[in-house]
Each structure stands twice: as structure tokens, then as C-alpha cells.
N, C-alpha and C positions, 0 to 999 in steps of 0.2 A: 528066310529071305536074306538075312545080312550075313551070313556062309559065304555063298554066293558071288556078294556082292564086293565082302572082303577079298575073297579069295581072286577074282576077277585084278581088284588093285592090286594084289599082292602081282599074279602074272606081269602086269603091266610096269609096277616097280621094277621088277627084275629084267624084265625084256628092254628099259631105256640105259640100264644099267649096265648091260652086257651092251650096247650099240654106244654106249658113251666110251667104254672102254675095248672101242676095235683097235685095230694095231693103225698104229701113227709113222707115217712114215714123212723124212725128211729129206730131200734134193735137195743140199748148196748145192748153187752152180759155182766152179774152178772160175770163174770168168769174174771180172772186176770191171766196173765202166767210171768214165769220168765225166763229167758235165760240170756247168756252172752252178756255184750252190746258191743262186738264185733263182732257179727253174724248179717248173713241176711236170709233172705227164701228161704231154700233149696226145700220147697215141702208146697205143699196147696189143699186144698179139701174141700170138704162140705160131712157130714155124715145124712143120715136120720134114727133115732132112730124109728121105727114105734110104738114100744112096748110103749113107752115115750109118741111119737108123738113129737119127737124135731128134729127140725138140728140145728147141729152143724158144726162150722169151723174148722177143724183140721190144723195145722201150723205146720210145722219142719221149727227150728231154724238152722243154722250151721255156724261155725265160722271156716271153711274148708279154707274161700279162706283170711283170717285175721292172721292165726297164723304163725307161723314160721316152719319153715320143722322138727324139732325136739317134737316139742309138737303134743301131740295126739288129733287129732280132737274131737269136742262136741257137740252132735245133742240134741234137744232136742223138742220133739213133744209135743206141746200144744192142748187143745181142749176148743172151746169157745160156749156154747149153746148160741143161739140167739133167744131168747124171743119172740111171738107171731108172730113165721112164722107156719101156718098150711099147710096141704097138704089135695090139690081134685083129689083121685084116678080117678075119671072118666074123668078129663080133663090131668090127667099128672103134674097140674103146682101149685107151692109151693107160697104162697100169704102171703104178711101184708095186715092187717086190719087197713087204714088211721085212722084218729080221727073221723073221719066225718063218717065212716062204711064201704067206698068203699075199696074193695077187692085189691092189687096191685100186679100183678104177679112178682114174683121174680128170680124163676129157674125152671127147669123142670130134669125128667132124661132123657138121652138121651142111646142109646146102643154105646157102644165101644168094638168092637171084642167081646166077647162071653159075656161079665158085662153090667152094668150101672155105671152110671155116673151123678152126679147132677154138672146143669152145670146153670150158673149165666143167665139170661135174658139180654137183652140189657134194660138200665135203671136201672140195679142193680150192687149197687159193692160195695165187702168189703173192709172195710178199719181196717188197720192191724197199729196199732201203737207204736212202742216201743222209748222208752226214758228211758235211762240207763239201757237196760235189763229189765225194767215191760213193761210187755206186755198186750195192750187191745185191742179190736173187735169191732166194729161195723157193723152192716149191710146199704145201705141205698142207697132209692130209687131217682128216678128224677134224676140219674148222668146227665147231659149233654153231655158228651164221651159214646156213648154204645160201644165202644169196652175196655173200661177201665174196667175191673172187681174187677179186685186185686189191691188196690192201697196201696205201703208201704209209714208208715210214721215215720221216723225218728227223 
């Protein structure tokens, strides 16, 4: 009975081992944005250009919950293309192309009340970085947390 039951763990070692080490793919976006480096993320989104064939990250800045009640709020919506994510109409789902060839799905859209909506995969998340107000994007797959999508870095 503990054959069995080794050999069973041993399967199951090896199979989180092989899914820990898929291919990792990385999207900088070319795109650079500026805001106040007093703001955080009031709003986030992914845009699919079709005409292009691009998505993009859309970002609003806001430094709403930093200023003092006298000064007037400052939004500022950023837009970050991310480089070699394409989209398969017939499956729905928006993919990198690892080094190696293998396809990696990333998002798909989903329906929300009468729209769509492109909504991140588990295993994918952007990561949103600002240091002094410059702001840059990445895309990138293999997260470990699939409920993490959005992650700010400060």
C-alpha cells in the first residue's frame, strides 16, 4: 500500500514541477507615462486595438486621496501598448509567444452587462510601476498568485 501511495506523490511532485517551470514570458511596453508621484490607481483596463492588432494597458492615475481639501484633484490616464500579445478569434484568448514558440494564453474577453471586457488569465499580471511619477508596464506570465493580476509598484 505505500508503493502506491509514494509513487502517486512522486507523480504529483513532478507534474507542479514541470507547471512551475512553463515558459515565462515578458511584455515591456515601449510606452513611458508621467503622473504626479503623489498618486495611486484610480482605474485600470486592457484595450484591444483590432485595426493595430494591439492591447493595451490603460492606467488613470489620481492623487484624490494625497492632496489636501483645497487643491483640486489630478487624474491622469496613461496608455501602455504591450508588445507581441496577439489575439485567436476562434478561441477568444489573447496569447505571448514564449522564446521557445509556445503560445501562452494571457486574457480573454469576457461579457459584462451589455460590453465586453478583457480580463487577465490566471498566470498573468500586470505589473504597473511608478517611481517618482515615471511610469512603466509590464506584462508577465508564470505569476505564482493567479488571483493577483494588477500589481502596483512603488
Amino acid at each position: 500500500m505505500k508503493t502506491p501511495t509514494t509513487l502517486m506523490a512522486a507523480l504529483i511532485a513532478i507534474t507542479m514541477t514541470c507547471q512551475s517551470q512553463a515558459a515565462q514570458v515578458v511584455s515591456t511596453s515601449p510606452d513611458q507615462g508621467q503622473t504626479h508621484a503623489s498618486s495611486s490607481i484610480e482605474s485600470r483596463g486592457l484595450h484591444w486595438d483590432a485595426r493595430d492588432q494591439k492591447l493595451t494597458a490603460v492606467i488613470t492615475y489620481s492623487n484624490r486621496n494625497y492632496e489636501a481639501p483645497l487643491v483640486h484633484p489630478h487624474d491622469d490616464t496613461l496608455a501602455f501598448a504591450l508588445p507581441g500579445v496577439r489575439y485567436d478569434q476562434a478561441n477568444n484568448v489573447f496569447y505571448a509567444t514564449s522564446k521557445d514558440g509556445q503560445r501562452i494564453p494571457v486574457a480573454k474577453f469576457t461579457t459584462v452587462l451589455f460590453a465586453k471586457k478583457i480580463q487577465l488569465l490566471p498566470g498573468a499580471a500586470i505589473y504597473a510601476q511608478q517611481v517618482h511619477g515615471n511610469v512603466s508596464v509590464k506584462l508577465v506570465t508564470g505569476e505564482p498568485d493567479s488571483n493577483r493580476h494588477w500589481i502596483d509598484i512603488y
